[in-house]
KEVEXZA-877878 format. One line per 3 residues: number of its first residue (from 1); for each residue x, y, z of N, C-alpha, C. Coordinates in steps of 0.2 Angstrom, whole numbers, plus 5000, padded with zeros to 4 digits. Example, Ala and Ser with C-alpha at 12.3 -4.5 7.8 and 13.67 -1.06 7.14 Angstrom:
# KEVEXZA-877878
1) 5066:4972:5039:5062:4978:5039:5066:4984:5039 ~ 5064:4989:5035:5068:4995:5036:5064:5000:5039 .
END
This chain:
# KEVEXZA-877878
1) 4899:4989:5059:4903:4994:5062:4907:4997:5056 ~ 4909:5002:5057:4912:5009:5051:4919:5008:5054 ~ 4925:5008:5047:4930:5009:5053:4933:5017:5048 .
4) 4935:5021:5048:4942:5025:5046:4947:5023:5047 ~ 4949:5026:5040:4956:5024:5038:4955:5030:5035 ~ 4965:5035:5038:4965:5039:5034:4969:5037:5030 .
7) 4971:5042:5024:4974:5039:5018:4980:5044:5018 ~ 4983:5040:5014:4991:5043:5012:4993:5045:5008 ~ 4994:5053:5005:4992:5056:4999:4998:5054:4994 .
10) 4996:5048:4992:5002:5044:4985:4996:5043:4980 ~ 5000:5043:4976:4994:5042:4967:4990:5036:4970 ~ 4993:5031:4972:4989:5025:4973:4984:5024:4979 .
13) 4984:5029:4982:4978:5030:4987:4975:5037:4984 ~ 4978:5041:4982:4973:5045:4980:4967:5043:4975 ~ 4970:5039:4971:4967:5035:4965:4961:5034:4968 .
16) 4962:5028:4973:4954:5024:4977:4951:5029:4979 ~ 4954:5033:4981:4949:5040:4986:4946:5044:4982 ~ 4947:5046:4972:4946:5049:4967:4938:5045:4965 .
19) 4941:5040:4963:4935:5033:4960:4930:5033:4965 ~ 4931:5030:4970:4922:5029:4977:4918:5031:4972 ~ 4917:5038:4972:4910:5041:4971:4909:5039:4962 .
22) 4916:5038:4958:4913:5036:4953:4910:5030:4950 ~ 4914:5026:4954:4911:5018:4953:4909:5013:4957 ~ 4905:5017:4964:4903:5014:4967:4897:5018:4967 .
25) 4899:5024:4971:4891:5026:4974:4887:5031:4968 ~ 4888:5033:4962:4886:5034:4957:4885:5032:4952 ~ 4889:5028:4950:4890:5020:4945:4885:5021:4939 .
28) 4876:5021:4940:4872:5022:4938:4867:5028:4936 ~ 4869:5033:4941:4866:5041:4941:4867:5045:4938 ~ 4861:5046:4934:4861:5050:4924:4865:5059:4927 .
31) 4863:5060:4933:4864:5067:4934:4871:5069:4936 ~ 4874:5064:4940:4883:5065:4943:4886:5066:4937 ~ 4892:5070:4938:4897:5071:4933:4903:5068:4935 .
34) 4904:5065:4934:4912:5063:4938:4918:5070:4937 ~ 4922:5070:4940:4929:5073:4940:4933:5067:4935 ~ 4939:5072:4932:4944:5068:4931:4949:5066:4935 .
37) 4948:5059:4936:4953:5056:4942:4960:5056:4942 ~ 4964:5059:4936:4971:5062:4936:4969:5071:4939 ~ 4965:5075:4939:4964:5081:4941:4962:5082:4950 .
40) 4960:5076:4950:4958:5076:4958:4963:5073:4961 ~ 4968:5068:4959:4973:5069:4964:4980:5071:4961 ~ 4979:5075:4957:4984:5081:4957:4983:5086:4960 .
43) 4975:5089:4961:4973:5092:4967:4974:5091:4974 ~ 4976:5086:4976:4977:5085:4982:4983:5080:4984 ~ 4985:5079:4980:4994:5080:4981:4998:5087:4984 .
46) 5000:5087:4988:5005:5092:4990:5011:5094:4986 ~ 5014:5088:4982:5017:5091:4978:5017:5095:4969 ~ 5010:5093:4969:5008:5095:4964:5003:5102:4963 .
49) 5000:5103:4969:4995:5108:4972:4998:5115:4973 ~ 4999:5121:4972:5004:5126:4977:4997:5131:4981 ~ 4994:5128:4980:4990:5129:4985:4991:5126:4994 .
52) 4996:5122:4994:4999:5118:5000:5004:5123:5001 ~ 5005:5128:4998:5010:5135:5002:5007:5138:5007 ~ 4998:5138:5009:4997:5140:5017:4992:5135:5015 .
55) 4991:5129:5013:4987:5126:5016:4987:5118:5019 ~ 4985:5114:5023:4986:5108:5025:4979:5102:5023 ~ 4982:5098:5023:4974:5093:5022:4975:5087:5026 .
58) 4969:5082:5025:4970:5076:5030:4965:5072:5026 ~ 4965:5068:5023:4960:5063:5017:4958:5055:5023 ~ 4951:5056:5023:4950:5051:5026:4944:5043:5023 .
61) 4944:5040:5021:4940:5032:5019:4938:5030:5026 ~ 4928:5028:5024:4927:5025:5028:4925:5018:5025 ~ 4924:5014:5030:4924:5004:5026:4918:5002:5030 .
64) 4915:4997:5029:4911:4994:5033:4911:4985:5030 ~ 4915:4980:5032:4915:4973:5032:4919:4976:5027 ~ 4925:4979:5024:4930:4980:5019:4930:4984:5015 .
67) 4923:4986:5014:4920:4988:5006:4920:4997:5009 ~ 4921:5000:5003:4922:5008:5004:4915:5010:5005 ~ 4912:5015:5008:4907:5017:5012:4905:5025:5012 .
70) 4910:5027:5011:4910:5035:5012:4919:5038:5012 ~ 4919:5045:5009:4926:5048:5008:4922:5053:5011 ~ 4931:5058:5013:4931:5068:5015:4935:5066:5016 .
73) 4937:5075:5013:4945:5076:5014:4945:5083:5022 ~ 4951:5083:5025:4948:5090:5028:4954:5095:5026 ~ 4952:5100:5028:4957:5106:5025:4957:5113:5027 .
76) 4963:5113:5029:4964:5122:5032:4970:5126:5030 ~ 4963:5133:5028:4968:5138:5021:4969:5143:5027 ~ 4976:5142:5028:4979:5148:5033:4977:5155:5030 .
79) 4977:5155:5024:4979:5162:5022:4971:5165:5022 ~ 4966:5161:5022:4960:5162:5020:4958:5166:5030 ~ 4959:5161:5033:4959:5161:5041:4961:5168:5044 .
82) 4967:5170:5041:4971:5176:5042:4968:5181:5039 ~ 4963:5180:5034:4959:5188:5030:4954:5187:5035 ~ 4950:5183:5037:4945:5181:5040:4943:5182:5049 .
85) 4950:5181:5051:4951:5182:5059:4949:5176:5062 ~ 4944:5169:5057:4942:5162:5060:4946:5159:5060 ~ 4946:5154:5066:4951:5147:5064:4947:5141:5061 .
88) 4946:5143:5055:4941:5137:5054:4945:5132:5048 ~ 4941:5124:5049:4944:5121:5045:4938:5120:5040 ~ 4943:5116:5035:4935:5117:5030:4934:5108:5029 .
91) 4929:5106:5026:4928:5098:5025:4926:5099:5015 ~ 4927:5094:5012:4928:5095:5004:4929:5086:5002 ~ 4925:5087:4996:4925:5081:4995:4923:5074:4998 .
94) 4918:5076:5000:4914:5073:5005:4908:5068:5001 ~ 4908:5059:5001:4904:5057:4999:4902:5051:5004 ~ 4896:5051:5004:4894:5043:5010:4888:5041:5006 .
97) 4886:5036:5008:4880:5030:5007:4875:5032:5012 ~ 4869:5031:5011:4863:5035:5018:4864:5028:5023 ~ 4868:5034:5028:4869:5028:5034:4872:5034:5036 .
100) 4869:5035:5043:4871:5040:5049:4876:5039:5052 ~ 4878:5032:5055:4884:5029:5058:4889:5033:5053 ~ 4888:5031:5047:4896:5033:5041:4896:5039:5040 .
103) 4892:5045:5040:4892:5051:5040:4895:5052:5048 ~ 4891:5050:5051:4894:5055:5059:4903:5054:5059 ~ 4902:5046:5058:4912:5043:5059:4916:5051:5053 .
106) 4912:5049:5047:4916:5055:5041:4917:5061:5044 ~ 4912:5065:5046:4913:5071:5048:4917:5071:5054 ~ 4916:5066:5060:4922:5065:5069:4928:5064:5066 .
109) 4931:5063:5061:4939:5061:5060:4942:5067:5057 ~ 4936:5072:5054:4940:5080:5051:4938:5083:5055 ~ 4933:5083:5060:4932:5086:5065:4938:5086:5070 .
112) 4941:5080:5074:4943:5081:5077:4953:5080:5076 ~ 4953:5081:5067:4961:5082:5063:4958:5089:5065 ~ 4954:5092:5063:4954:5100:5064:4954:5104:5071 .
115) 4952:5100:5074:4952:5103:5082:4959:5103:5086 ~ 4962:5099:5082:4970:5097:5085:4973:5101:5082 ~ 4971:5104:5077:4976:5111:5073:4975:5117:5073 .
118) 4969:5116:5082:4966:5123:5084:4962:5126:5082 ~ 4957:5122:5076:4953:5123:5073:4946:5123:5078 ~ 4941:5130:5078:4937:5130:5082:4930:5128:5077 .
121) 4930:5130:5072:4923:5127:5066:4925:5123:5060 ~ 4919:5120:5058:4920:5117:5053:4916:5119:5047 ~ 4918:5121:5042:4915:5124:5036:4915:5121:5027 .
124) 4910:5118:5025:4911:5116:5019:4902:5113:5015 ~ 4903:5108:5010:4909:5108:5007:4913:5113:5004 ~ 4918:5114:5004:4926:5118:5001:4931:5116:4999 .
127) 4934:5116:4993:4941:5115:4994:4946:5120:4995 ~ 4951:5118:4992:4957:5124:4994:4959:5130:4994 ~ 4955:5131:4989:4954:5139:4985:4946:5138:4981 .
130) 4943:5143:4978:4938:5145:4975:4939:5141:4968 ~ 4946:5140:4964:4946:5136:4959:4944:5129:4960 ~ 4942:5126:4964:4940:5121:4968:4934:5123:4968 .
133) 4930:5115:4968:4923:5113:4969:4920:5116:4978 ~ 4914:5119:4976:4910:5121:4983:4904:5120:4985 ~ 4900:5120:4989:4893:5120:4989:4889:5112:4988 .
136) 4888:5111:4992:4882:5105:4994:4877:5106:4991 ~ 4876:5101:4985:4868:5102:4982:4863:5103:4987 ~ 4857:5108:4988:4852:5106:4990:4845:5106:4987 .
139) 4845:5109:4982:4840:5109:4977:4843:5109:4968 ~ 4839:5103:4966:4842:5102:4960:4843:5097:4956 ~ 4840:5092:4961:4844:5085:4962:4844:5080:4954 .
142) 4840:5084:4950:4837:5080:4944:4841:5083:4939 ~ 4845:5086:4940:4847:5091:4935:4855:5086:4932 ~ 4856:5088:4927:4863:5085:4926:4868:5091:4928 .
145) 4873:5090:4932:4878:5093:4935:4880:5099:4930 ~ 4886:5100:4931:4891:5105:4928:4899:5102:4930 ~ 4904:5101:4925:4911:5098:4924:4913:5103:4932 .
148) 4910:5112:4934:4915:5114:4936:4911:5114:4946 ~ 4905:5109:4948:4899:5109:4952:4900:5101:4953 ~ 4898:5102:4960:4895:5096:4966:4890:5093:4963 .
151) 4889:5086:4963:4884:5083:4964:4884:5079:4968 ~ 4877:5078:4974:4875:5074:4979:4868:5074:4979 ~ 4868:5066:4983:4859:5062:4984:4855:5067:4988 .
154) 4850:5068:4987:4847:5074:4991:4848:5072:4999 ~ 4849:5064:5001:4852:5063:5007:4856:5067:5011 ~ 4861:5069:5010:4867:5073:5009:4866:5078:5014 .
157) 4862:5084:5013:4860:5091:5017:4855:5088:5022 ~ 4852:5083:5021:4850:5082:5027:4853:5077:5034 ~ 4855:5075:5032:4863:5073:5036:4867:5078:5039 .
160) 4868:5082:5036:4872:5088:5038:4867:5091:5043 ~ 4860:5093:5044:4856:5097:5046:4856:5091:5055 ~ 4853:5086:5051:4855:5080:5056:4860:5082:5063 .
163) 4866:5082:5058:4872:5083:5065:4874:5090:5066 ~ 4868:5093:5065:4870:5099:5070:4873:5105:5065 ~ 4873:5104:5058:4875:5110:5054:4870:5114:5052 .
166) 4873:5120:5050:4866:5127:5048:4871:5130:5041 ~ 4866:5132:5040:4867:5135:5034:4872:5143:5034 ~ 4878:5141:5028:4883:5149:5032:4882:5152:5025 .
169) 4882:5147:5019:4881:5154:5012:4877:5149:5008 ~ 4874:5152:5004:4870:5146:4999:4873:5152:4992 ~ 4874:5146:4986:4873:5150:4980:4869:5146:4975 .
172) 4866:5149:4970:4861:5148:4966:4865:5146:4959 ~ 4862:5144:4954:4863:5142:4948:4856:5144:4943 ~ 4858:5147:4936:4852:5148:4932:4854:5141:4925 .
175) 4851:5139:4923:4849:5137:4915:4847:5143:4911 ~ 4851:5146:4907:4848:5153:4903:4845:5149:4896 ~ 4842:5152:4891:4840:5151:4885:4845:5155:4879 .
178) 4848:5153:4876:4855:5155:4872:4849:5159:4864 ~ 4848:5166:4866:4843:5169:4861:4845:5170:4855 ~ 4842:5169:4849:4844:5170:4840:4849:5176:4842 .
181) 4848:5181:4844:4854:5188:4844:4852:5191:4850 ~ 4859:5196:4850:4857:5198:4856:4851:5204:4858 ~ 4848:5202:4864:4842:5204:4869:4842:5213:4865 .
184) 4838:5217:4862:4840:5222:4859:4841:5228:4866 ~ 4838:5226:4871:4840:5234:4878:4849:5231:4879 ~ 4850:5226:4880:4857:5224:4881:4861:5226:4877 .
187) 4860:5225:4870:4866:5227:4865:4864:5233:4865 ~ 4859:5239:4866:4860:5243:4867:4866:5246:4874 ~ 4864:5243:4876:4866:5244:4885:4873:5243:4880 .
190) 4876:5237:4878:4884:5237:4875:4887:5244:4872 ~ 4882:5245:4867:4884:5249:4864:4887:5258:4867 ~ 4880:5261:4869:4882:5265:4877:4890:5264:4879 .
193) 4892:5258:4884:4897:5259:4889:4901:5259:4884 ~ 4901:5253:4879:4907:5255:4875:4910:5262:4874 ~ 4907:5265:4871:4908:5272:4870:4908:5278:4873 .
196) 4905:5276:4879:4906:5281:4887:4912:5280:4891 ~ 4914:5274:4891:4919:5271:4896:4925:5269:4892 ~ 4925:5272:4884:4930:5269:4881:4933:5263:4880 .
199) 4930:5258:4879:4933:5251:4882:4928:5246:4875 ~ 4931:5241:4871:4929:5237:4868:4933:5227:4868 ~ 4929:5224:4866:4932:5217:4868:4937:5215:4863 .
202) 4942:5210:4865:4946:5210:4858:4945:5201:4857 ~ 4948:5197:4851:4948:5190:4851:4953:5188:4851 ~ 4955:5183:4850:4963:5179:4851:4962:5173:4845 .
205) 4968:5173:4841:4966:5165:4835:4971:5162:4839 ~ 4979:5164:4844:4983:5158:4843:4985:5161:4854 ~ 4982:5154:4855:4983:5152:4863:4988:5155:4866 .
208) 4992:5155:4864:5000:5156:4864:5002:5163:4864 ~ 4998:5166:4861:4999:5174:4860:4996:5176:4867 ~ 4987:5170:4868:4985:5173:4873:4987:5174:4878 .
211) 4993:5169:4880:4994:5167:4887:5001:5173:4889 ~ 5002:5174:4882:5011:5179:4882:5006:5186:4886 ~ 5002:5188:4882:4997:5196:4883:4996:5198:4888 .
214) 4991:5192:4891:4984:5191:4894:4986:5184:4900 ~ 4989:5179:4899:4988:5176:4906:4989:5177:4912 ~ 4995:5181:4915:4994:5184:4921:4988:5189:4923 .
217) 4986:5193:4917:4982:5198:4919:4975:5195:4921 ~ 4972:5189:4917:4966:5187:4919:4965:5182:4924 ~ 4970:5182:4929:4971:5177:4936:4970:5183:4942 .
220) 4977:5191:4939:4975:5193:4943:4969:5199:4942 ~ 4965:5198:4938:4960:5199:4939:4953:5195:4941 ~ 4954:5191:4943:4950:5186:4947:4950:5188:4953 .
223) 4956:5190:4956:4960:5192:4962:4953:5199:4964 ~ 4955:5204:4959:4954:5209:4963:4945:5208:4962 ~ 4942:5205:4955:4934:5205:4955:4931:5203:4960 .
226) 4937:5196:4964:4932:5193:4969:4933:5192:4976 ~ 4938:5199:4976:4941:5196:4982:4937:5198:4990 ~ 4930:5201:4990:4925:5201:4996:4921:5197:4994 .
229) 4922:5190:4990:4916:5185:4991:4917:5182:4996 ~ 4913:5178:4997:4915:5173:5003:4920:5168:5002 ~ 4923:5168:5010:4928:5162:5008:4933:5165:5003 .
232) 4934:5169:4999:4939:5171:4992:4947:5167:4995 ~ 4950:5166:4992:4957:5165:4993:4962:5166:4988 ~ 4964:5173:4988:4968:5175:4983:4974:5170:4981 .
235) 4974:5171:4973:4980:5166:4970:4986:5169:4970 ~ 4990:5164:4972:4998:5167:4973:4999:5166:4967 ~ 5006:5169:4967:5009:5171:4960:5008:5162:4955 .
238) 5012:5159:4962:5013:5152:4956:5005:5147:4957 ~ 5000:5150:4960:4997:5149:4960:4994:5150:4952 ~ 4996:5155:4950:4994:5157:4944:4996:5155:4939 .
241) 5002:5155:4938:5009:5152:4933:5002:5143:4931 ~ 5002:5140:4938:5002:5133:4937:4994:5134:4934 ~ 4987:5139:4937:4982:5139:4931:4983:5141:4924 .
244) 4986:5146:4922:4989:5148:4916:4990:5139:4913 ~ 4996:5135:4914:4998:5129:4911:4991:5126:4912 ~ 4986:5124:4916:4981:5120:4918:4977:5122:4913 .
247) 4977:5128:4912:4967:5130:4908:4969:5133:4901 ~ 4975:5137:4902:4973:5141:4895:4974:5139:4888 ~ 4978:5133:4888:4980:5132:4883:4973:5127:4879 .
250) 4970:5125:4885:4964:5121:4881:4956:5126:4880 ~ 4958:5131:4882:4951:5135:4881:4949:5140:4875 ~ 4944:5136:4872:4941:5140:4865:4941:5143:4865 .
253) 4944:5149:4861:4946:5155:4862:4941:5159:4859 ~ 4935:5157:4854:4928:5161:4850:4922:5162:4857 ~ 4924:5156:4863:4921:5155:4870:4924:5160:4875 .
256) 4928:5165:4873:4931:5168:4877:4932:5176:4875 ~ 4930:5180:4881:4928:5188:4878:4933:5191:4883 ~ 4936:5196:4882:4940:5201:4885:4939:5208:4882 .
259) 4938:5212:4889:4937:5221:4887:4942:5223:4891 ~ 4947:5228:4886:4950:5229:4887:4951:5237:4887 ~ 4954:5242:4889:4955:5249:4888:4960:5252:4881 .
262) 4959:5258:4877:4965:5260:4871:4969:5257:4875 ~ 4971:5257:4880:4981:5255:4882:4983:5249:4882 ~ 4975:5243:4882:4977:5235:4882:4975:5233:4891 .
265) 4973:5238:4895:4972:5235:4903:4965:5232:4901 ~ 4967:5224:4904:4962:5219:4905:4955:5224:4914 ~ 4951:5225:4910:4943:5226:4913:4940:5223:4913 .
268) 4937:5217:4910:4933:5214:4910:4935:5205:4908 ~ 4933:5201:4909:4934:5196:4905:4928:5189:4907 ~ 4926:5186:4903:4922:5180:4900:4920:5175:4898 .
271) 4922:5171:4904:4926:5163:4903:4920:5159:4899 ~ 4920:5154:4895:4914:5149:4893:4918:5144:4890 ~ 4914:5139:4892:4919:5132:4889:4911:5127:4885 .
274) 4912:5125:4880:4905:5120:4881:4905:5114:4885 ~ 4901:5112:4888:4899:5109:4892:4902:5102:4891 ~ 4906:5100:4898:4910:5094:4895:4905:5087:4899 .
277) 4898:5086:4903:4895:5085:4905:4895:5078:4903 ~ 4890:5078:4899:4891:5071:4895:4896:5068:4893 ~ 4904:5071:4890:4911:5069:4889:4910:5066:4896 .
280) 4911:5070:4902:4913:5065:4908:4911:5059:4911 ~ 4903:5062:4909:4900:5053:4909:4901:5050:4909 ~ 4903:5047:4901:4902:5043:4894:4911:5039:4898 .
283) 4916:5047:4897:4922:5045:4902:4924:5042:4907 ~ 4918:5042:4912:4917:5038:4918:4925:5040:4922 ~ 4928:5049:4923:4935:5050:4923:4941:5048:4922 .
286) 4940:5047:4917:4947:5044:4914:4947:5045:4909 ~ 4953:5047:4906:4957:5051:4900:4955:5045:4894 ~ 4958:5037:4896:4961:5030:4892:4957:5025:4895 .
289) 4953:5022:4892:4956:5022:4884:4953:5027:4882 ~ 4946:5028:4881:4942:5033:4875:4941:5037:4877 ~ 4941:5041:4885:4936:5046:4886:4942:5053:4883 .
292) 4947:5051:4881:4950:5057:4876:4945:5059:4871 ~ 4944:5054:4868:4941:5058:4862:4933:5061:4863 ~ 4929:5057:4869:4923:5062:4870:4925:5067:4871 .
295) 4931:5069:4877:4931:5076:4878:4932:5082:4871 ~ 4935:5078:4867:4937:5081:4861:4932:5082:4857 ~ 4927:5078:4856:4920:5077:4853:4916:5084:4857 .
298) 4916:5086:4861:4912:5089:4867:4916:5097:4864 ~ 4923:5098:4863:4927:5103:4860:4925:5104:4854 ~ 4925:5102:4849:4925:5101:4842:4918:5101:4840 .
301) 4914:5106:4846:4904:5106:4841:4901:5102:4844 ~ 4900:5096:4846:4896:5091:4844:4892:5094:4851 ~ 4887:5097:4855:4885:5100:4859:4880:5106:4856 .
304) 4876:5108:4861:4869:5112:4862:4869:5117:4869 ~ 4875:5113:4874:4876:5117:4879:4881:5120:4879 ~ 4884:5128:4883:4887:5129:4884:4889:5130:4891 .
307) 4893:5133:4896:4896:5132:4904:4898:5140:4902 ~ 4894:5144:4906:4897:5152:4911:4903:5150:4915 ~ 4908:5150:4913:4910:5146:4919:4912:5154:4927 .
310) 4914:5159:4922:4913:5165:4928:4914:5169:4922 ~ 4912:5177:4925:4912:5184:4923:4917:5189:4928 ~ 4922:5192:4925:4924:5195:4933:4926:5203:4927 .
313) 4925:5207:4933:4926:5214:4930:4929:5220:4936 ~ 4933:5221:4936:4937:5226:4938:4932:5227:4943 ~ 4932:5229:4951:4928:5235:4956:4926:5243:4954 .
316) 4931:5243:4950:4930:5252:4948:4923:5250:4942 ~ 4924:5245:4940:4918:5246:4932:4914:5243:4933 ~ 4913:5239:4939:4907:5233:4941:4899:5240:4941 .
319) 4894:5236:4939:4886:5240:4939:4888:5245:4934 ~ 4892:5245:4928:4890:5249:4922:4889:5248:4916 ~ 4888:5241:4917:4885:5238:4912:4891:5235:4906 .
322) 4897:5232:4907:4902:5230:4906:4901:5221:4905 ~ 4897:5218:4909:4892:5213:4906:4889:5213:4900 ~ 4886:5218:4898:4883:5217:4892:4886:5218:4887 .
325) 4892:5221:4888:4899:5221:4879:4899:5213:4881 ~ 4901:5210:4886:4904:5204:4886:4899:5199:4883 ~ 4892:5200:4884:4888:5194:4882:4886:5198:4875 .
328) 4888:5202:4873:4885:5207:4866:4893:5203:4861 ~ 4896:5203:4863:4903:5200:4860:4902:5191:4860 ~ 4897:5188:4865:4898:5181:4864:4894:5179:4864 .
331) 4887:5180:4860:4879:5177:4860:4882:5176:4853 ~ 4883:5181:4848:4886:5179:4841:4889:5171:4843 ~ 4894:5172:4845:4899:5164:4845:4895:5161:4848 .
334) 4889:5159:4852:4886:5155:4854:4882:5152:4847 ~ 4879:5157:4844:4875:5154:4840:4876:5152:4833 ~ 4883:5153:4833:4886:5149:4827:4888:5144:4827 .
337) 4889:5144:4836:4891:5133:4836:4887:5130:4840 ~ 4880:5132:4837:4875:5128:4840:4873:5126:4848 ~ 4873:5132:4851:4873:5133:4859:4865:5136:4859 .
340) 4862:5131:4861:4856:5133:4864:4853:5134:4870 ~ 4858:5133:4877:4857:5134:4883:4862:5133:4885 ~ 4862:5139:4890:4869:5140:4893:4867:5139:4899 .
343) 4873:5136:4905:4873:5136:4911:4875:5138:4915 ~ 4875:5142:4919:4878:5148:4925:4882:5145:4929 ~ 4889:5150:4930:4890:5147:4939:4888:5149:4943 .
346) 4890:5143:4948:4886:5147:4956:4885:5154:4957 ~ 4882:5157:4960:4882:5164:4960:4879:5166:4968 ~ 4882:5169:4972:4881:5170:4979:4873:5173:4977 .
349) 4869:5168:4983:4862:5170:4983:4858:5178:4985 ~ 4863:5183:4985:4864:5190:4990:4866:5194:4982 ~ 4869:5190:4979:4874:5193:4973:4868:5196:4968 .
352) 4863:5201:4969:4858:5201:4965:4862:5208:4960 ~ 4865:5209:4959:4872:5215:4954:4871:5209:4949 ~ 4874:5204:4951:4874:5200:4946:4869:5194:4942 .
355) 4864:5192:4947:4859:5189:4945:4853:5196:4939 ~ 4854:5201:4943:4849:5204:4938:4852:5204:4926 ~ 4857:5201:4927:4860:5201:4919:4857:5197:4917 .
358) 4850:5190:4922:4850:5186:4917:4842:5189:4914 ~ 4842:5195:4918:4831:5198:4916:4831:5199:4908 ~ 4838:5199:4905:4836:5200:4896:4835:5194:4893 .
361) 4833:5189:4895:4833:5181:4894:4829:5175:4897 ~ 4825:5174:4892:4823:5166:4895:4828:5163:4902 ~ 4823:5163:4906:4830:5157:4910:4826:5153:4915 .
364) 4830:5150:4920:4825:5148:4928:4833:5146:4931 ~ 4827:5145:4936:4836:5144:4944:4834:5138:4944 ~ 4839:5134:4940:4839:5126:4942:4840:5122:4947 .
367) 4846:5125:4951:4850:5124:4957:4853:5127:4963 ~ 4852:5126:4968:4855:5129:4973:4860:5126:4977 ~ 4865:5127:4981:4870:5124:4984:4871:5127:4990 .
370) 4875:5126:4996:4874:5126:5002:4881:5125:5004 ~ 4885:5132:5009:4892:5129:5014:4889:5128:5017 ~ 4888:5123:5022:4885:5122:5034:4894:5124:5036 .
373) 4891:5125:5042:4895:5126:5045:4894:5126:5054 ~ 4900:5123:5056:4896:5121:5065:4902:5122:5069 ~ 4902:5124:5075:4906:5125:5078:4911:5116:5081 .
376) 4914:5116:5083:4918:5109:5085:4921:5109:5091 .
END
């Protein structure tokens, strides 16, 4: 018998809610990445989140004779509901054991927190915002993750399909091949806009300067590049404030390209971290004792992969080729610090504006991922 229990969003329950997937139902699988377990319930603490300004959640554990079984959280972004006209709730962080009993109980406890808040669909995985984990692996299973991507047993989507979910968006993933210099039609293509459109990349040596110039400008640029994706959830201000403290001050700035106009307006910008993959592993989510300094071994060179983590560019300057300054400015810096394959993010499977940047490049689609979605 499956019992629920839901949980109580304190460190000490969020804790056990963090861990499951890492130390039980992954424990040994070369491909999962773990989260940092200070990051995932700092995420979902209401008082640490400001995303809990329009949004609510309900964290549920399933057990079977004591022992943990399966985790979901549920979730509903009013503001997202209010762009969109649906009352939907979303499901996110969703791990079980292959056992149907513990799957149907996991999804009937968000299912029916959500129908009590007037929720008429169920939509995920998704978290709270877009900065948030999304998409159910459905092809890819053998691949090792990404720090910023879901990993699940290929069981997972068939369960989903099982009780009754359909597919509402799928996004893809490439493996690129990181070339000796850059692609010669592209740095051509850089060349061109630069000088047609005015507009050149600039670099930053000290964080601090970047965050003074640059850190609200490249949040709310995130805003306006992304804002007809699916699902998008614009960041409020202190939404922004709070990623500014959380991201900028640890991002490799040689991994980081911005186009800007004569007057300094941020157009373009492109994020890349190298790949913290194996640090998370080795880490097993946890900062202490050691996995500090994997993380720091992972910063400091010691790596062959780099993370796309996103590309975003104004709507006025998207399809003119503003891509290729950005990757004509960072293929240099990949190949001075030994980056041999770079990894994409998600990228909506429809989004072919942007899938066609990888045709100047070795590459393959390693993975795909999957929102379901069901009425309730």
């Amino acid at each position: 018998m499956v019992e629920i229990r839901q949980i109580e969003p304190t460190r000490k329950e969020l804790a056990r809610f963090a861990k499951f997937p890492i130390d039980t139902l992954y424990k040994d699988n070369p491909y999962y990445v773990p989260d940092l377990i200070s990051d995932v319930v700092g995420t979902l603490m209401p008082s640490e989140n400001p995303a809990f300004d329009f949004c609510e959640s309900a964290y549920f554990m399933a057990y079977r004779d004591g022992k943990p079984v399966g985790r979901i959280a549920g979730i509903i972004n009013r503001l997202v509901n209010q762009r969109s006209g649906k009352e939907e709730g979303r499901f996110g962080y969703i791990d079980f054991i292959d056992d149907a009993e513990v799957a149907d109980a996991l999804i009937q406890a968000v299912a029916d927190w959500a129908r009590g808040k007037g929720m008429t669909c169920l939509t995920g995985p998704l978290g709270f915002t877009d900065m948030d984990q999304e998409g159910m692996l459905v092809e890819g299973f053998d691949e090792v993750s990404t720090q910023a991507t879901i990993y699940n047993y290929p069981y997972y989507p068939k369960h989903m399909e099982r009780m009754g979910f359909v597919k509402d968006v799928d996004w893809v993933e490439f493996r690129v091949e990181v070339p000796p210099e850059v692609p010669e039609k592209m740095a051509r293509i850089a060349r061109i806009v630069k000088q047609r459109l005015n507009i050149d990349t600039i670099k930053y040596t000290s964080r601090k300067k970047l965050v003074a110039d640059y850190g609200d400008a490249i949040f709310k640029l995130l805003n306006e590049a992304y804002d007809k994706l699916f699902g998008y959830s614009p960041l409020s201000d202190k939404q922004i404030k709070h990623y500014i403290k959380m991201y900028l001050p640890f991002l490799p700035l040689d991994d980081l390209s911005m186009v800007v106009k004569p007057d300094g307006e941020l157009i373009g910008v492109g994020i890349t971290i190298p790949s913290l993959s194996q640090a998370l592993i080795k880490s097993r989510g946890r900062l202490f004792p050691t996995g500090w300094y994997h993380l720091l071994k992972a910063f400091k060179g010691h790596n062959d992969v780099v993370d796309l983590l996103l590309i975003a560019v104004k709507p006025e300057y998207q399809s003119k080729g503003v891509n290729a300054l950005i990757f004509d400015d960072l293929i240099p810096c990949f190949n001075r610090f030994g980056y041999k394959w770079a990894d994409t993010g998600h990228e909506l499977e429809e989004n072919e504006r942007v899938q066609q940047q990888w045709q100047y490049f070795n590459y393959r689609q390693n993975k795909r991922r999957r929102a379901f979605t069901k009425e309730i």
